[in-house]
C-alpha positions as CSV (number, residue, x, y, z in Angstrom):
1,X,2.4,5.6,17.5
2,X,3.4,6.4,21.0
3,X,6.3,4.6,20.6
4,X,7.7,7.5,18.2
5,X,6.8,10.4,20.8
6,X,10.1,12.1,20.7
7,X,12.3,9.9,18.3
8,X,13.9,11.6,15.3
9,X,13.2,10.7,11.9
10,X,15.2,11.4,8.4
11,X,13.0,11.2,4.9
12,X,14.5,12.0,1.6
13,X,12.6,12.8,-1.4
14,X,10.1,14.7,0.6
15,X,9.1,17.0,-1.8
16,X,5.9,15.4,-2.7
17,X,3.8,12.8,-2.4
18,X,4.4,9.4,-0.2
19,X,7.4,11.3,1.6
20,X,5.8,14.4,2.5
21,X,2.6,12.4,4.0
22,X,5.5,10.7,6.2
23,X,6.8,13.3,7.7
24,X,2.9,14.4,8.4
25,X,2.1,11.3,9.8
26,X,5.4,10.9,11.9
27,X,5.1,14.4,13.6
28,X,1.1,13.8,14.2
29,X,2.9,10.7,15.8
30,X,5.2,12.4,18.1
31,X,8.3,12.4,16.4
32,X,10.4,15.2,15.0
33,X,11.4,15.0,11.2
34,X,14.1,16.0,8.9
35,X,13.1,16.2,5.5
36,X,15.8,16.2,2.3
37,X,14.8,16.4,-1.3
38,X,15.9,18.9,-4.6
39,X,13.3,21.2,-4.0
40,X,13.8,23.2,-1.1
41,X,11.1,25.4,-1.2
42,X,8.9,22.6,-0.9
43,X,10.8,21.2,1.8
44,X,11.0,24.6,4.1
45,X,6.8,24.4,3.5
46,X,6.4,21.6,4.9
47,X,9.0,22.0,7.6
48,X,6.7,25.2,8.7
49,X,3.6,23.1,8.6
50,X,5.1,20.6,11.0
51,X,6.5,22.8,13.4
52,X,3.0,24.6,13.5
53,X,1.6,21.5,14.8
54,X,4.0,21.4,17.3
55,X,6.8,19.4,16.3
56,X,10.5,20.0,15.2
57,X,11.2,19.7,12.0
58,X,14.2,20.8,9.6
59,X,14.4,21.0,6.3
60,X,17.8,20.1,4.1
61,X,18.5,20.5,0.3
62,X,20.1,17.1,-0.4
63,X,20.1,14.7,-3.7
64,X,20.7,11.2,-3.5
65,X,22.4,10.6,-6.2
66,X,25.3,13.1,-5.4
67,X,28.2,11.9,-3.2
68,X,28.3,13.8,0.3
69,X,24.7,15.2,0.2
70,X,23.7,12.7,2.4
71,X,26.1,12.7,5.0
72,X,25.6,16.7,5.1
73,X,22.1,16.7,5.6
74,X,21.9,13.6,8.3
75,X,25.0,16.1,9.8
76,X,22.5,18.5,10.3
77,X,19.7,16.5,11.1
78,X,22.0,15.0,14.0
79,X,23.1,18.6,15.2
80,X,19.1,19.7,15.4
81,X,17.8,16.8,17.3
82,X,21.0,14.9,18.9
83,X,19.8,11.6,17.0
84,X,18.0,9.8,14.3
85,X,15.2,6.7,15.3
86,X,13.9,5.9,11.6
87,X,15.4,6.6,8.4
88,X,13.1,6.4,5.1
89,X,15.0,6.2,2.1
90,X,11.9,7.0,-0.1
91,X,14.0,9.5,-3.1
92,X,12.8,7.6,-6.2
93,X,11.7,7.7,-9.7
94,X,10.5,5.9,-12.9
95,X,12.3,5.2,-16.4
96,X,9.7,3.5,-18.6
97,X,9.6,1.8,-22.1
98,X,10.1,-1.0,-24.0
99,X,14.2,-2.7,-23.8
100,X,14.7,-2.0,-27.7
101,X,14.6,1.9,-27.1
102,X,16.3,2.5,-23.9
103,X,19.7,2.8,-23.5
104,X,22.6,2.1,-20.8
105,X,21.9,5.3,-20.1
106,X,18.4,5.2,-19.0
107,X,19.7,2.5,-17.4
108,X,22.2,4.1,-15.1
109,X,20.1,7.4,-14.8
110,X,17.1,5.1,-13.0
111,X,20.0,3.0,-10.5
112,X,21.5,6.2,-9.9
113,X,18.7,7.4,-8.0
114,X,16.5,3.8,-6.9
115,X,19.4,2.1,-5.8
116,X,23.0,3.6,-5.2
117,X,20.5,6.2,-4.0
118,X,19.2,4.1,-1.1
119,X,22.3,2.9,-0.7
120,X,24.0,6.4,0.0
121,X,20.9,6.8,2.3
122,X,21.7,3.6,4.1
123,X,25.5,4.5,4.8
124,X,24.8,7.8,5.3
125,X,22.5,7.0,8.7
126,X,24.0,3.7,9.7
127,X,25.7,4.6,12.6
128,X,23.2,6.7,13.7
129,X,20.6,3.7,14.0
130,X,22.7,1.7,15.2
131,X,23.6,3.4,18.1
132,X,19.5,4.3,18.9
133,X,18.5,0.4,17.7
134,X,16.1,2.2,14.7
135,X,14.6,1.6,12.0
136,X,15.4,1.5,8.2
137,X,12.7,1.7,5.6
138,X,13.2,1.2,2.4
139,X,10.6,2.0,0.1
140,X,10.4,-0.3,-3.1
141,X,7.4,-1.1,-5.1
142,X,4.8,-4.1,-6.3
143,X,6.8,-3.6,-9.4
144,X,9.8,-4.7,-7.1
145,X,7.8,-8.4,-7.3
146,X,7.0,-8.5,-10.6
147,X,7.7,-6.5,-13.9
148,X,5.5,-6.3,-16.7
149,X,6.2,-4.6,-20.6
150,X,7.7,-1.6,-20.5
151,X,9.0,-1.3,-16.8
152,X,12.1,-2.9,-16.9
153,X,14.4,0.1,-15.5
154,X,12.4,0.7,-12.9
155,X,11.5,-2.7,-12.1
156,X,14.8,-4.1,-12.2
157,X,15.6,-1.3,-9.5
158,X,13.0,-2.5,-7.3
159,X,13.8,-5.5,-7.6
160,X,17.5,-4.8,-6.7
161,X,16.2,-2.5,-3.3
162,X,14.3,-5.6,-2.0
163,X,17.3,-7.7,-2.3
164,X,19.3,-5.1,-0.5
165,X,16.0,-5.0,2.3
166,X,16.0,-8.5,3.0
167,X,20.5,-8.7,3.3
168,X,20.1,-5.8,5.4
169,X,17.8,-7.3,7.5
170,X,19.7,-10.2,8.3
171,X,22.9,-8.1,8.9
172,X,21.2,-5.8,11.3
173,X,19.2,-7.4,13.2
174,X,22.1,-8.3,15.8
175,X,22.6,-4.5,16.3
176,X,18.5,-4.2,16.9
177,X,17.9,-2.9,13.8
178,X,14.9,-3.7,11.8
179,X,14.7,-3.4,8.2
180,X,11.0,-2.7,6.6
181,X,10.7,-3.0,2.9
182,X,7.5,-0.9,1.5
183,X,5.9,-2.1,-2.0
184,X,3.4,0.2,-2.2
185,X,1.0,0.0,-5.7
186,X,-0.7,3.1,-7.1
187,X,-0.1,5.8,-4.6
188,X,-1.4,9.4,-5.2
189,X,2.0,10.9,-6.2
190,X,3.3,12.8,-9.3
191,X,6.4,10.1,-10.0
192,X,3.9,9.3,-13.1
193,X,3.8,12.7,-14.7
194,X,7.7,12.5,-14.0
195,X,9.8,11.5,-17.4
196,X,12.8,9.7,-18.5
197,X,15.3,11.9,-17.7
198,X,13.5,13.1,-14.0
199,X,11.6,15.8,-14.9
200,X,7.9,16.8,-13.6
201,X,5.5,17.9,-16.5
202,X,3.2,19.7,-14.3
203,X,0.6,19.4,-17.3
204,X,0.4,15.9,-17.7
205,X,-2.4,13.7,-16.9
206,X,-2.2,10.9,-14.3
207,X,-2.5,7.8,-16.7
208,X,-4.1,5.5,-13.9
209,X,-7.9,5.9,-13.2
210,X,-8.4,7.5,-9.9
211,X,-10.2,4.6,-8.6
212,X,-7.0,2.9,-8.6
213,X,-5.2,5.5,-6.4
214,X,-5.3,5.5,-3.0
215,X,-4.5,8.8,-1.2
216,X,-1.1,9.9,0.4
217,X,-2.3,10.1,3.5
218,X,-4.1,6.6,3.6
219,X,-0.5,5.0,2.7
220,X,1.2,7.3,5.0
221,X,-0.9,5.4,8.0
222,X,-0.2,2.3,6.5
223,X,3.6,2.4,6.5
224,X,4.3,4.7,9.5
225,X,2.2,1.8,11.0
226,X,4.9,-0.9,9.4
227,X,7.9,0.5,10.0
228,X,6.3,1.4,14.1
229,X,6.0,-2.4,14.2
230,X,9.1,-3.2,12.8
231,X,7.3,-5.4,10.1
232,X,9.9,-6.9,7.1
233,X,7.6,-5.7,4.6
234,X,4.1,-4.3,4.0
235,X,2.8,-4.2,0.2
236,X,0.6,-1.1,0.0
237,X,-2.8,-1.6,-2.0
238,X,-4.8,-4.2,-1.9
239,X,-4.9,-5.2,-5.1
240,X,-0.9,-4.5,-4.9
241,X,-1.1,-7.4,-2.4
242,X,-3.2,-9.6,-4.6
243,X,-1.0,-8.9,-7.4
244,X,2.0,-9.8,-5.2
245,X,0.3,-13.1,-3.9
246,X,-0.5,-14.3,-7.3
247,X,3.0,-13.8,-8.9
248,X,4.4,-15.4,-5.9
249,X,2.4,-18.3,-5.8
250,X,0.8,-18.9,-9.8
251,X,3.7,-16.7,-11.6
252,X,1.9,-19.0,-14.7
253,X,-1.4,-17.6,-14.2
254,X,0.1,-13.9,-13.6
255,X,2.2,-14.1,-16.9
256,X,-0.9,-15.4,-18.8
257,X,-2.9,-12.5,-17.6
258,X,-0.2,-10.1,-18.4
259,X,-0.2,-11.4,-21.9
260,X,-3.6,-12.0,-23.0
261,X,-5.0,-8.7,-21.2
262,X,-1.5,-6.6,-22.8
263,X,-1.2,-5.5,-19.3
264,X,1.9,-2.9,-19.8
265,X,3.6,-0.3,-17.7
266,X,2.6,3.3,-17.9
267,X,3.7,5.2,-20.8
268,X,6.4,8.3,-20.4
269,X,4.3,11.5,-19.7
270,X,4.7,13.9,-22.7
271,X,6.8,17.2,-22.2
């Protein structure tokens, strides 16, 4: 973590959940943060809460999935702390159920944000850690190694963002780069109470039993401590990582179990 004291780092989606715990763990790390997301009262929160502990921090309303946003908000991040170290491209969400009642539209809405989302996060800060010799994280998902019934939007976007990991990796590491592709499992983190069309139903139960949810600030450590070590990836969970393991080596096995257990993927929280 010393190796951060000082360095500037750049989080969208940092509302909530895995990317707020970021930017705690990176300023209890040294390093000063700029957080982006939709919600800016969120964002000026925990802006306050960082710079009480000592750190800089600046908070920017930006969304991913509008062109220029990012470019304004790594602008200002550049202006407040005269570079950017690590860049976390963590803005995300989930579109869920079965092929036959989706549409292209669902379709589009869920790349719009997963992917050209990153990707707008990716150009936005390029020159920017290229010129310190940072570090990109990407943050992707153990549904990003295997799908199951019911996930295919946000699967297929997972999918895509660990493609563009490992092709980024390759291209950057000349300029010193590294690229660290998270797949974290079942994080503590309200993107399940989050429907279709991206909006949070405050009332709405988390479908996964809370012995299956490990807590923000748990992950947080785990892939602050990845990206730190300039790791290619770290799978988040362990049973994320077992569930990774067995697709990649007995994808029979894992398809079996998936189909005689109806393993499916969660259902759209009700509004």
């Amino acid at each position: 973590m010393t190796r951060l004291t000082g360095h500037a780092v750049f989080i969208t989606g940092a509302s909530s959940g895995i990317g707020a715990a970021l930017a705690r763990e990176f300023a209890r790390g040294g390093a000063d943060v700029a957080v982006t997301g939709r919600r800016l009262e969120r964002l000026d929160a925990l802006a306050e809460e960082i710079r009480h502990s000592g750190r800089r921090a600046l908070s920017v309303a930006g969304d991913v999935t509008r062109d220029g946003d990012m470019e304004r908000a790594v602008a200002a991040a550049r202006s407040a702390f005269g570079r950017l170290d690590v860049v976390v491209a963590n803005a995300g969400f989930g579109v869920v159920g079965n092929v036959e009642r989706l549409r292209l539209d669902d379709y589009r809405r869920q790349f719009e944000t997963n992917v050209f989302g990153v990707l707008r996060t990716v150009w936005a800060t390029l020159d920017e850690v290229k010129r310190t010799r940072g570090r990109i994280a990407i943050i992707g998902s153990v549904s990003g190694h295997l799908a199951t019934p019911g996930s295919s939007p946000y699967a297929m976007s997972k999918f895509a963002v660990r493609a563009l990991a490992e092709a980024l990796g390759h291209e950057l590491a000349p300029h010193g780069v590294s690229v660290t592709l998270i797949s974290p499992g079942f994080v503590e983190s309200e993107i399940r109470r989050v429907d279709n069309a991206g909006h949070l139903s405050d009332r709405a139960p988390d479908p996964v039993p809370s012995w299956l949810v490990m807590p923000t600030a748990r992950a947080a450590r785990q892939i602050v401590n990845a990206i730190v070590r300039r790791r290619r990836e770290a799978v988040i969970t362990g049973y994320g990582r077992a569930a990774v393991f067995l697709n990649r080596h007995a994808p029979g096995l894992m398809a079996t179990l998936i189909r005689r257990f109806g393993i499916r993927g969660r259902g759209e929280p009700p509004t």
